[in-house]
N, C-alpha and C positions, 0 to 999 in steps of 0.2 A: 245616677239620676242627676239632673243638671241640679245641683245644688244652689241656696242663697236666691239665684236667678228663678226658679220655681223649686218650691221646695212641698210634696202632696205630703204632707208625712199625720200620723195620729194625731201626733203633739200639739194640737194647736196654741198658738203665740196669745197671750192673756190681749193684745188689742185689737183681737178679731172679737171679745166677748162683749157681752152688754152689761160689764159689771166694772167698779172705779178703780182699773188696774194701775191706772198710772197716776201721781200724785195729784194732788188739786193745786190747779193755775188759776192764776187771778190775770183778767183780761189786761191787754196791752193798753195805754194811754190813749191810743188813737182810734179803739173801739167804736163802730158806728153809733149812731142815733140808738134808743131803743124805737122799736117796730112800735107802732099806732092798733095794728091790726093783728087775727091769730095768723094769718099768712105774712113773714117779713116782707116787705119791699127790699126785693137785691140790687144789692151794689153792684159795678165792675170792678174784676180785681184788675193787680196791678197787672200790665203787659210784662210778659217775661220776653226776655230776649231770649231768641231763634239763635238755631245751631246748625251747621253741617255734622254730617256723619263724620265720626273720628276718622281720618286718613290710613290710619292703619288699617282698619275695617272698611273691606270696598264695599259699597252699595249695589247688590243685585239687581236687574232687572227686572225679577219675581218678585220683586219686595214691594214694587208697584201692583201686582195683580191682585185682582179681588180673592181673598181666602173660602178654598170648597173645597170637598172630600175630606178623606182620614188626615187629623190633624199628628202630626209626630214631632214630641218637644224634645230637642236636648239641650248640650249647651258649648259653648264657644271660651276661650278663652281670653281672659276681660284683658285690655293693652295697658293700661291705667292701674290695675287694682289685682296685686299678684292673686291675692287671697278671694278674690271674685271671680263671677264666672257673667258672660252676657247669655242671656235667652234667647233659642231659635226656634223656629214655630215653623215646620213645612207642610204646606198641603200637599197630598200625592195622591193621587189615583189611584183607586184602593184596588182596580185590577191589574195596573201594570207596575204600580211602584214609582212610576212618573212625576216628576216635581213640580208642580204649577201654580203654586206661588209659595209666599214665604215671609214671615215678619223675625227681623235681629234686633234686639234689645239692646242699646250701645249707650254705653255709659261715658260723661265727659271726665276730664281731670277732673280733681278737685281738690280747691286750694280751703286754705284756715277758712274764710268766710261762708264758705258753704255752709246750708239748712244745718242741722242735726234731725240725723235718719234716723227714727227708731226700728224702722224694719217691720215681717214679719212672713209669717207663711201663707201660703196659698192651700184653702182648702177646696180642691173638686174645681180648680182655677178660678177660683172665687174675684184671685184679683185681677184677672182681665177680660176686655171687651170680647164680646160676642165673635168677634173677628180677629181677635188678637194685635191689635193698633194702638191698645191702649190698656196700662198695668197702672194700679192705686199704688197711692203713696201718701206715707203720714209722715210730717216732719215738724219739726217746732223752730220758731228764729233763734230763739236760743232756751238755754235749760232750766229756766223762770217762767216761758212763756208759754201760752195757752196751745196744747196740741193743736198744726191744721192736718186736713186732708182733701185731698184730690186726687190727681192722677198725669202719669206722663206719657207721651208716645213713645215710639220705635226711636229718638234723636235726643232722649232725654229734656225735649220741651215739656217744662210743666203747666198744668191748671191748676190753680190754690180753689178749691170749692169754698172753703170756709171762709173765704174772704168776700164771697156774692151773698151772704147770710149775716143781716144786723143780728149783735145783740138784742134778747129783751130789753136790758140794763147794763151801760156802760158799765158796770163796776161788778157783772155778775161774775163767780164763778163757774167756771168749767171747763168740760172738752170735749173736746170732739174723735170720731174712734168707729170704727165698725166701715169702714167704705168698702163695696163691691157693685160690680155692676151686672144689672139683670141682661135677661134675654132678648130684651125689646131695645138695649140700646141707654138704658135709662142707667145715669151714676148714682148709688145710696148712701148716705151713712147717717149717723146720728148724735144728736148734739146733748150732751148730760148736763144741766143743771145742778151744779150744788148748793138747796138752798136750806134756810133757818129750818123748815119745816120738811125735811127732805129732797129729795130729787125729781127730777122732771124730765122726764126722756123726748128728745124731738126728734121725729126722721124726717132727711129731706131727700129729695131726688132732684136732681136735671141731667135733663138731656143733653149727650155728649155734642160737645161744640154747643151749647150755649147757656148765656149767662144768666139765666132765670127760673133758679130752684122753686121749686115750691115746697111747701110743708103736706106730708100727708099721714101722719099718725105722730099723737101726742098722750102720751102714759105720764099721767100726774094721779096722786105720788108715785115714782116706778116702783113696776114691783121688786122686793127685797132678793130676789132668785136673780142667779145670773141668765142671761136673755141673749138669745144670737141673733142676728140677721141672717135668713135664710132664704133670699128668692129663690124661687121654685123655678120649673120649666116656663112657669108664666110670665106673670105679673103681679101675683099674687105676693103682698110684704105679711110676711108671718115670723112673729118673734116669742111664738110658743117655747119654753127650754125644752118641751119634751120632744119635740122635731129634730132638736141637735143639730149635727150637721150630715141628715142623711138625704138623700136624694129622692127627692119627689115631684110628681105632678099637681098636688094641690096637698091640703091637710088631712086630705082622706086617704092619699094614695102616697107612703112614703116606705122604702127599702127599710128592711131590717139593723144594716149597718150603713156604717159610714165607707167602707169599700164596695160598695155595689154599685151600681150602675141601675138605671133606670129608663125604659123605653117609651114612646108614645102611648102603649097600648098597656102602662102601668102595671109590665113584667119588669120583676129585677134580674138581676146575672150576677154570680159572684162563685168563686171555688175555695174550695176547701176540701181536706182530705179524705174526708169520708166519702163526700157527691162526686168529687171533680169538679168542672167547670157543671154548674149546674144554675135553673130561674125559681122564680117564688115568685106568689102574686103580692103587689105592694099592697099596703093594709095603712089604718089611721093607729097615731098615736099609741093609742093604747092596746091595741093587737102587736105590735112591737114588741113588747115587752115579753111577752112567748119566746124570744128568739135566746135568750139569758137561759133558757131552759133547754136549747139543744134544737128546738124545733122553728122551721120556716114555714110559713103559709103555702100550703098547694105547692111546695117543694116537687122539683123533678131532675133527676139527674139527666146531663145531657152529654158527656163526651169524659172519657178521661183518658188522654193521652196517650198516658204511661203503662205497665200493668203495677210498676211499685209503686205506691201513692205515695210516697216520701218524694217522688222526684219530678213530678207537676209540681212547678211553682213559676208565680208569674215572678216575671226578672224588676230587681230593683224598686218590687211598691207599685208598679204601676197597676190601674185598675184595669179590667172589663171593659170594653168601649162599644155602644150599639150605634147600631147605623140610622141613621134618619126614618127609614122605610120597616126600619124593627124586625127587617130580616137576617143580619148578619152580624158579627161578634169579631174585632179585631182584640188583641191582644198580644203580647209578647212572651215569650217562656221559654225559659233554659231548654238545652237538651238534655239528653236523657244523663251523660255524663256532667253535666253544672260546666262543662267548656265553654259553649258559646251559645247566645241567642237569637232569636227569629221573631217577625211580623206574622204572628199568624191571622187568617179570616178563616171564620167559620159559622155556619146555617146556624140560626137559634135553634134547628133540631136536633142538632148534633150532628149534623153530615159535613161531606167537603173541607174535612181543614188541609188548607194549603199554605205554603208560606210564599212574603211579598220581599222581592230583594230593598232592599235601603241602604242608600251610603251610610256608613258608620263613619265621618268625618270628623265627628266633634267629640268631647270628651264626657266623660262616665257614663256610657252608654245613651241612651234613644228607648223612647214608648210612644206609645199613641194617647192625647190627651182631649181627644175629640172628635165628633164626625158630624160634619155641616153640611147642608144640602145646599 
């Protein structure tokens, strides 16, 4: 799986949570004003200088097209950074296999004065835009200083978000932590307070390409539970901990696990040894909790490949992918000897699997990590 460059794995990195994973920073000297009002007035941050795409890495002409169809990520090898990898994101035509467009995540040199990167994973591609143009990033000026977060393009141009957002109080405590962006386009993350009498959770969002967050949920004191940020298919900001990080349509309708997939029509997908590729109806919260005991909601099994059930497995981690129209099931899986793998589409009924050819060009394999209409 393209590793570092998207990394889907269980594990989640402690500064995707809503809990003080990283030490307490005390704001920089040049911290704005404190805000007048419960909504800040934003600053503009500072311009960052623009970049060409690294020379080594030529620029596509796909890389200009709008992103539709089965999204398939793997990844590339970084020209800069032995131990890195760059992210490639293609759209193809989930009936011929056909390339038509494409985003490459290219990383510049970097010298001593560079950010410090603290990194992190991607959950259910949490950290990037609806169209893949745009991957979070959290970085600090240096290892005193108050966490920021924003986000960068396909050229390694940054947005500092944290910098269009006054302090309450020059002299507060905190940081900043949780950035992902929804389905509508909109960037999230949230700002911790650490104060005499506890903490103060703030979340803000703006809209990609511009400078004018707003504040839309404010938990004072936060509660003592660690807390995710989880946009849903919507719009919906829900930072219930018992949602986790599984996939849902709203608070009512959310997958059992954190590897399932999730449709319009609030069917899940997911396989496992006993079903195979099998769906379940998505359920609230607390109907979840059933799933610890063996059992899925209106469970149906719908295909199993193989006849040994030891040798259905999707390749490398990657998930279940549904199609826009909640007809069809891409995914990837070994053959029946664990030699090589395949793009397969298949009916949510279980009928038609077929496999879709894909260049295997780039390195640790290839999945499907989306499907856009």
């Amino acid at each position: 799986m393209f590793r570092n460059a998207l990394a889907v794995t269980l594990a989640f990195s402690c500064v995707l949570a809503m809990s003080a994973c990283v030490p307490k920073t005390t704001a920089p000297e040049a911290a704005p004003s404190p805000a007048t009002t419960t909504t800040p007035t934003p600053t503009t941050p500072s311009a960052q200088p623009a970049s060409p795409s690294p020379s080594t890495v030529a620029r596509d002409p796909l890389e200009d097209k709008p992103m539709h169809g089965l999204i398939i990520g793997d990844s590339l090898v970084d020209p800069y950074h032995p131990r890195r990898t760059d992210a490639r994101f293609r759209a193809i035509n989930p009936t011929t296999g056909q390339v038509v467009a494409m985003r490459i995540f290219r990383s510049k040199p970097v010298d001593e004065n560079d950010d410090f990167i603290t990194g992190h994973d991607c959950a259910f591609n949490d950290c990037y835009s609806r169209d893949y143009s745009y991957h979070t990033r959290i970085w600090a000026k240096s290892l005193t200083s108050a966490e920021h977060v924003g986000y960068y393009d396909t050229d390694d141009n940054i947005t500092d978000v944290s910098a269009m957002v006054p302090l309450l109080d020059k002299d507060a405590e905190y940081y900043d932590t949780a950035p992902t962006f929804s389905a509508d386009n909109y960037f999230y993350f949230m700002r911790e307070y650490l104060e005499d009498d506890g903490t103060r959770s703030m979340y803000y969002r703006v809209a990609i390409g511009s400078s004018t967050p707003e504040l839309v949920l404010t938990i004072e004191p936060s509660d003592p539970r660690d807390r995710h940020l989880n946009l849903l298919a919507g719009t919906d900001l829900t930072t219930d901990i018992d949602t986790g990080w599984a996939q849902g349509n709203d608070v009512n309708h959310l997958c059992a696990t954190i590897n399932s997939s999730i449709s319009k029509d609030n069917k899940c997908f997911d396989l496992d040894d006993r079903l195979g590729i099998f769906s379940y109806t998505a359920t609230d919260a607390a109907t979840r909790i059933k799933v610890e005991q063996g059992y899925y909601y209106e469970e149906k099994s719908l295909y199993k490949p193989y006849d040994d059930p030891r040798k259905y497995r999707l390749f490398d981690g990657y998930r279940i992918i549904v199609s826009p129209d909640a007809q069809q099931l891409a995914f990837v899986m070994w053959d029946k000897t664990h030699t090589d793998y395949y793009l397969h589409i298949l009916n949510v009924d279980g009928t038609g699997d077929h496999t879709i050819p894909v260049v295997d060009d780039g390195i640790n394999g290839y999945g499907p990590v989306a499907w856009l209409d």
